[in-house]
C-alpha positions as CSV (number, residue, x, y, z in Angstrom):
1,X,-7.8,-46.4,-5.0
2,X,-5.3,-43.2,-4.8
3,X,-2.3,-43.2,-7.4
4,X,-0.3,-43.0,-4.2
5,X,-1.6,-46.1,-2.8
6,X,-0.9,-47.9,-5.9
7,X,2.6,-47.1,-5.7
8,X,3.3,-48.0,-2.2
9,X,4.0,-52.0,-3.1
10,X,6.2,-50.9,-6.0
11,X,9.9,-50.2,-5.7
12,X,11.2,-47.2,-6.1
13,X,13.3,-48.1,-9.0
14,X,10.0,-48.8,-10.5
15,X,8.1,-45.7,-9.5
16,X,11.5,-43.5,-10.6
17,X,10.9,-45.3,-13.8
18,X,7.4,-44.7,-14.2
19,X,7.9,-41.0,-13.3
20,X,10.4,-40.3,-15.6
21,X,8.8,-42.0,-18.6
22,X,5.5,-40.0,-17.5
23,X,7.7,-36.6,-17.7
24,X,9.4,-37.5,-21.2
25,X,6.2,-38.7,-22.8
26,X,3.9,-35.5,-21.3
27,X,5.1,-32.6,-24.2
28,X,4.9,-35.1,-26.8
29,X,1.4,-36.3,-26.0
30,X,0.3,-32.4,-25.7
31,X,2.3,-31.3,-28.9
32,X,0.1,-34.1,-31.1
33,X,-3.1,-33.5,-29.1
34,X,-3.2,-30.1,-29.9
35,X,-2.8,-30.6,-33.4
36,X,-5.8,-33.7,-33.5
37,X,-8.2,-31.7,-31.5
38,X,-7.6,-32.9,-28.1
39,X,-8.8,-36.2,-29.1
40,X,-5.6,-38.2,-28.5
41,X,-5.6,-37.1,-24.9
42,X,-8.5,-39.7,-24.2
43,X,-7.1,-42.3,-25.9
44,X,-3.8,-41.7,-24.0
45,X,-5.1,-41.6,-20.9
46,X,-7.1,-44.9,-21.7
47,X,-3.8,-46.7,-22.9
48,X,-2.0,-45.5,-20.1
49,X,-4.0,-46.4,-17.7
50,X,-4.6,-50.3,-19.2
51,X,-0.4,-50.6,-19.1
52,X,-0.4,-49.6,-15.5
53,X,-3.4,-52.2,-14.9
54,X,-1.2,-54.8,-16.7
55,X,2.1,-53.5,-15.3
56,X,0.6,-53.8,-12.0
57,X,-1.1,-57.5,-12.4
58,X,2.3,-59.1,-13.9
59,X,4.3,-57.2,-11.3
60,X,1.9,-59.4,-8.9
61,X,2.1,-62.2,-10.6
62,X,5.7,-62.0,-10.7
63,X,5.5,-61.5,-6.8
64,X,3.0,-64.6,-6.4
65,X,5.6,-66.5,-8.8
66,X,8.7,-66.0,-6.6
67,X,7.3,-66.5,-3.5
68,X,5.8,-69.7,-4.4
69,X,9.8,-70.6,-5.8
70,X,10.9,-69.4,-2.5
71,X,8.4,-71.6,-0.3
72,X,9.2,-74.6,-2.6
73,X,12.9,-74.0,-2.1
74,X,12.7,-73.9,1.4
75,X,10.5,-77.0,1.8
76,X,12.8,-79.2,-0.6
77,X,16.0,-77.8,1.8
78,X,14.2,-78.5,5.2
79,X,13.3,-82.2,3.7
80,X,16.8,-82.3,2.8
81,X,18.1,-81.6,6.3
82,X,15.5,-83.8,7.3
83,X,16.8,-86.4,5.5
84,X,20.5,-85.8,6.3
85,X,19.6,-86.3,9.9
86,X,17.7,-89.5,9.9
87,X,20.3,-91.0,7.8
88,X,23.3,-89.8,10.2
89,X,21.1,-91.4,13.1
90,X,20.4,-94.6,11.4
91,X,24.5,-94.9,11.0
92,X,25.2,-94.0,14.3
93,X,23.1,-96.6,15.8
94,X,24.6,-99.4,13.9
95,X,28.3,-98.5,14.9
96,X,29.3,-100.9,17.4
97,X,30.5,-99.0,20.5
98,X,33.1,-99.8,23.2
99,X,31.6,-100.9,26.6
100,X,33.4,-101.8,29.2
101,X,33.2,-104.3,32.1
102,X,34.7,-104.2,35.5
């Protein structure tokens, strides 16, 4: 999958985020690499790339979590209307009501 691809479901708060924090950490990461013998360049790119896998599975997780909130919201205030609406019916059919005779 393309890096662009990845960041298509994100929002762009996110991405600006990511972007940035990929442009402040990128001397930092080539000052100490050059100094360990490019060995740290590896291990950077590993650990970067397992905290985007794990920033990208609790991002969905967090989507799966509040969408499952929102459907469970929206069921309990449909059963609530539901509710409201039998019991207004049940009171309006034991009302007595004005007939008239002529």
């Amino acid at each position: 999958m393309e890096f662009e691809a990845l960041l298509l479901g994100l929002e762009p708060l996110t991405v600006l985020a990511l972007g940035v924090g990929a442009v402040a950490v990128a001397p930092v990461v080539g000052a100490v690499d050059s100094m360990t013998g490019h060995n740290l360049t590896e291990q950077a790119r590993n650990a970067a790339k397992t905290g985007l896998v794990w920033a990208f599975d609790t991002y969905e997780k967090a989507q799966t979590a509040v969408a499952e909130a929102s459907e469970s919201f929206q069921d309990l205030v449909a059963e609530a209307k539901s509710e409201m609406v039998e019991t207004k019916s049940a009171t309006e059919e034991n009302e007595p009501r004005e007939v008239t005779i002529s």
